[in-house]
N, C-alpha and C positions, 0 to 999 in steps of 0.2 A: 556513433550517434550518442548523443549524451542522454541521460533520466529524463530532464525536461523535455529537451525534443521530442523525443518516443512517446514521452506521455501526451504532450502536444500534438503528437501523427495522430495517436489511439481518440484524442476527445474529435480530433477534427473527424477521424473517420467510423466516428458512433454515430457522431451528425450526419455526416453524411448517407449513414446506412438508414438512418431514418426517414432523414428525407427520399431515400430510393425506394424506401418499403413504401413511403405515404405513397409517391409518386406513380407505382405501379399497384396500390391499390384498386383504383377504378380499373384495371383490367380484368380482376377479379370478378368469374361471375357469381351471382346471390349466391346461390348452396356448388362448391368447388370439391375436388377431389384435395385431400387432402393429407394422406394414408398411402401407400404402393406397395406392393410384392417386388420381390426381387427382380423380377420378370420388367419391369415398369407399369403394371395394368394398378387403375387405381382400385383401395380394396376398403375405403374410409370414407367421407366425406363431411362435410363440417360449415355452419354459415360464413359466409365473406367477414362479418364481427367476431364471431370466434378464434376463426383463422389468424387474424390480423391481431386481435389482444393475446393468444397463443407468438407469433412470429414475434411482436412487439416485446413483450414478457422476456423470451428466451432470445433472442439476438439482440438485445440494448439490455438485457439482465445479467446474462451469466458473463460474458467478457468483461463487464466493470467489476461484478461481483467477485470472479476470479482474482481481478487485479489488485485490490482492495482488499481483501481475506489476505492472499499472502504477504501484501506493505504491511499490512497491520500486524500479522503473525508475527511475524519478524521482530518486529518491536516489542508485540505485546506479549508474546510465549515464546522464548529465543529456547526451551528447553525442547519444542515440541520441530524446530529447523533441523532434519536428518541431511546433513552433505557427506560425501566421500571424505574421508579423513578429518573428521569433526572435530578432533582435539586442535588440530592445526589451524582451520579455520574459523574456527568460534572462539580463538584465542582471545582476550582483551585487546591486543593491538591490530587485530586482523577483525575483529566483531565488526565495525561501522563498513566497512569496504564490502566485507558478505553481503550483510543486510543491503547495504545498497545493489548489488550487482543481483542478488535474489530479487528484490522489489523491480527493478530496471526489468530483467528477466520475466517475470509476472508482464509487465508490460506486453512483450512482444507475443505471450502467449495469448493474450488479452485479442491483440491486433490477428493471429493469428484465426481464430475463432470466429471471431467479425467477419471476417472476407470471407470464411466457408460459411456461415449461417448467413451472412448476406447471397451468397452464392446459391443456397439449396433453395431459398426464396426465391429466389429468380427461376429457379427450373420450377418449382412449385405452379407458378405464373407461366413459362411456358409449356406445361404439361395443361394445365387449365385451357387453353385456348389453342387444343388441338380436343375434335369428337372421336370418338372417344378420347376424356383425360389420359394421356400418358406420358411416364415419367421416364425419358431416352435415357436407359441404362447406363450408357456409354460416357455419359458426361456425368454422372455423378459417381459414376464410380472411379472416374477421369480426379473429377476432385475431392473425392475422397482419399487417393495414391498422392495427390500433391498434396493433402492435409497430412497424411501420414508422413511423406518424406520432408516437410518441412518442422514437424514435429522430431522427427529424428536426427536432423540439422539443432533443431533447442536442445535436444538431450544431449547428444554430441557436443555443444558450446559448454553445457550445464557443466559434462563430465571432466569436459578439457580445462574448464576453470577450475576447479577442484580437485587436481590431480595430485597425487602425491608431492609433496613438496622435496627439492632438491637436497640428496643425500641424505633423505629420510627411506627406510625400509617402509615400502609399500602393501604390507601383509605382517602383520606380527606374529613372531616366531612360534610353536609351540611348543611346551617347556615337553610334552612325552618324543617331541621328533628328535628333538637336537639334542638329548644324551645319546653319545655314542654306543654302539651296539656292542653288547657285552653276551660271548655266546653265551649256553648254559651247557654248565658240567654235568657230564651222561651221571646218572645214577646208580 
């Protein structure tokens, strides 16, 4: 999938995460549980307004905000870009291909985000409309495992793009390992 595209799945599916939040707003009742223990009992609570410019704020904020900080870092502080074997990839001829696959990358973590903060909203909403509020352990912790291993699928991709490049040592040498060992004369 190409930059545009991805960036085109991510706008479509901001929209749409808004429109899901609007959409299950009314199911919200006036003062919701909002807060949970591990357990799932609710241990917070908060107005349906609150809620909602709290849910709104952070799942339509930080997924553009993510993606955006790092397009722009890239460009704008290329000193402040750490990757695996940074001399090779932040070469001059290698520079515009990074940035782009780092900014692309930003993307998917972007989308990634989305779909869990869409997701915990949704259980938020179906914890609200069980008496007592509770929040079914089982399913967030269900997608909190798929947030984690699809996160480690990005790291994974990150590491595997940046990997030592062909017939290059992967570890530089150190200058006290590699003098050969020289015993010492008994005194």
């Amino acid at each position: 999938m190409t930059y545009k595209s991805s960036l085109l799945l991510f706008l479509v599916l901001l929209l749409a995460a808004a429109v899901f939040i609007d959409q299950t707003a009314g199911m919200l009742p006036e003062r919701l549980a909002s807060h949970f223990d591990g357990g799932g009992a609710a241990k917070g609570f908060s107005t349906r307004s609150e809620y909602l410019k709290f849910i709104y704020t952070f799942t339509l904020g930080l997924p553009p905000a993510i993606v955006m900080l790092v397009s722009a870092m890239v460009r704008i502080a290329p000193a402040l870009v750490n990757v695996p074997h940074r001399e090779y990839w932040m070469a001059p001829e290698r520079r515009d291909q990074t940035f782009a696959f780092l900014a692309h990358h930003a993307v998917w973590i972007g989308i990634l985000l989305l779909l869990f903060l869409s997701y915990v909203h949704w259980l938020v909403v179906a914890a609200n409309l069980t008496v007592p509020a509770h929040l079914d352990g089982a399913s967030i912790y269900g997608g909190l495992g798929v947030l984690l291993l699809a996160m480690a699928g990005w790291v994974a991709v990150l590491f595997g793009k940046f990997k030592a490049p062909a017939g290059e040592n992967s570890t530089p040498v150190r200058q006290d390992i590699a003098r050969p060992h020289r015993p010492r004369r008994p005194s």
